[in-house]
C-alpha positions in Angstrom: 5.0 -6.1 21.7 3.3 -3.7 19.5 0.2 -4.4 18.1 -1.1 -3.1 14.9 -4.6 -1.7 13.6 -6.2 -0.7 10.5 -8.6 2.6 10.4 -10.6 2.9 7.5 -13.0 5.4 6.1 -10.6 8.2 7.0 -11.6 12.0 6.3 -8.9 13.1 3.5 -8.4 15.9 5.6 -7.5 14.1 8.5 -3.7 14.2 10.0 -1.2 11.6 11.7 -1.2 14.0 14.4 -5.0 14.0 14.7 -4.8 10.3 14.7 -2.5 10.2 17.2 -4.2 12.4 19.5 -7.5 10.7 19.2 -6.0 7.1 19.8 -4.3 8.3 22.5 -7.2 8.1 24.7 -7.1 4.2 24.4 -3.0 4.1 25.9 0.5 4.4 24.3 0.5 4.8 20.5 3.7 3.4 19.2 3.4 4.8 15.5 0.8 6.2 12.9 0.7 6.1 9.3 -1.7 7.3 6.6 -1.6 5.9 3.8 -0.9 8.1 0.3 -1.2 7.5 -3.1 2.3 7.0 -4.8 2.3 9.4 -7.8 0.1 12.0 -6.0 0.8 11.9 -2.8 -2.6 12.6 -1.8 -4.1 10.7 0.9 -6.2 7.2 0.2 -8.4 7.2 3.0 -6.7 4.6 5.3 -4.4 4.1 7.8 -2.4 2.4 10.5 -1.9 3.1 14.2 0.7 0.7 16.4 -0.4 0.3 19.5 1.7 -0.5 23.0 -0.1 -3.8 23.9 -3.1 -6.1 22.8 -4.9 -4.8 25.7 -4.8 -1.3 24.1 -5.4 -2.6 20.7 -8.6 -3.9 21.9 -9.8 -0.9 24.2 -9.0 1.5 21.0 -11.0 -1.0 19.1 -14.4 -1.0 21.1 -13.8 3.2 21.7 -13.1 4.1 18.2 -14.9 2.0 15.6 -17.7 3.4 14.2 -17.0 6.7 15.9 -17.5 10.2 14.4 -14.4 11.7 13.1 -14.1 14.7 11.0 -17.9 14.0 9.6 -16.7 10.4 8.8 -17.4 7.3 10.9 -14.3 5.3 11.2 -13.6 1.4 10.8 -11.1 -0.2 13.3 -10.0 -3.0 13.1 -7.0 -5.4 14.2 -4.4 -5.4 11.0 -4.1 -8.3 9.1 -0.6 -9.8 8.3 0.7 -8.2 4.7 0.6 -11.2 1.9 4.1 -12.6 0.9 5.1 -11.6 -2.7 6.6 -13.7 -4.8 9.9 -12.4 -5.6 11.9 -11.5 -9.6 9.4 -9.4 -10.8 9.2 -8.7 -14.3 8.7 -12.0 -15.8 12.7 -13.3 -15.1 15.3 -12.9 -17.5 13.2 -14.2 -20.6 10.9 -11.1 -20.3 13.3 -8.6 -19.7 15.2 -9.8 -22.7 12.4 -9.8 -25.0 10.6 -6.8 -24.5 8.7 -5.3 -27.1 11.3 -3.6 -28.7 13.5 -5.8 -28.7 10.6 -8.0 -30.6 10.4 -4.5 -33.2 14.0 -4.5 -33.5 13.8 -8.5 -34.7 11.0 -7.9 -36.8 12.8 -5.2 -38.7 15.8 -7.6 -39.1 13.7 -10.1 -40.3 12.0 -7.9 -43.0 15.4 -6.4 -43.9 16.7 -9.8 -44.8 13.9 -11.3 -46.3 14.1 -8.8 -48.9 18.1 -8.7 -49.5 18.0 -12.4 -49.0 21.0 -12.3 -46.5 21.1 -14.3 -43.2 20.3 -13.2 -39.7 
């Protein structure tokens, strides 16, 4: 069962490959991701690293944290479990329904008759 590790305080020049080389001292690496910003696709400074077993997870752990890497000392550390989100988005149905301009286009209704004095 794979086990999963965070690595902080990554050099932005830093590669999956070099990651995976350098955790491949402590055993099988099952998968490595860095971690990039959405709209600029540059990197954050933090990853992930999937490791064969615990065992490895905790030998890659005790070799690597604090280590120099690319004039950065790294932070390993076992991954925590992602939160649960809660699901919808968006505020439901209500929100997406009355969204500011649909609010503008009832204002202007309003105003528009107010003055002729005809019904909405």
């Amino acid at each position: 069962m794979p086990a999963k590790l965070f690595v902080g305080n990554l050099s932005f020049q830093a590669t999956e490959e070099d990651l995976r080389e350098l955790f491949q001292q402590a055993g099988t690496v099952e998968s490595v991701r860095i971690v990039t910003d959405q709209f600029t696709g540059r990197p954050r400074g933090f990853g992930f690293v999937e490791m064969a077993t615990k065992e490895e997870l905790a030998k890659a752990i005790e070799m690597l944290n604090g280590r120099l890497f690319r004039d950065r000392n790294l932070v390993v550390d076992e991954a925590r479990p992602q939160p649960q989100r809660a699901g919808g988005g968006g505020g439901g149905p209500s929100r997406r329904r009355w969204g500011r301009a649909a609010i503008g286009r009832w204002r202007r209704r309003w105003r528009l008759a107010s003055v002729t004095g005809r019904s909405i």
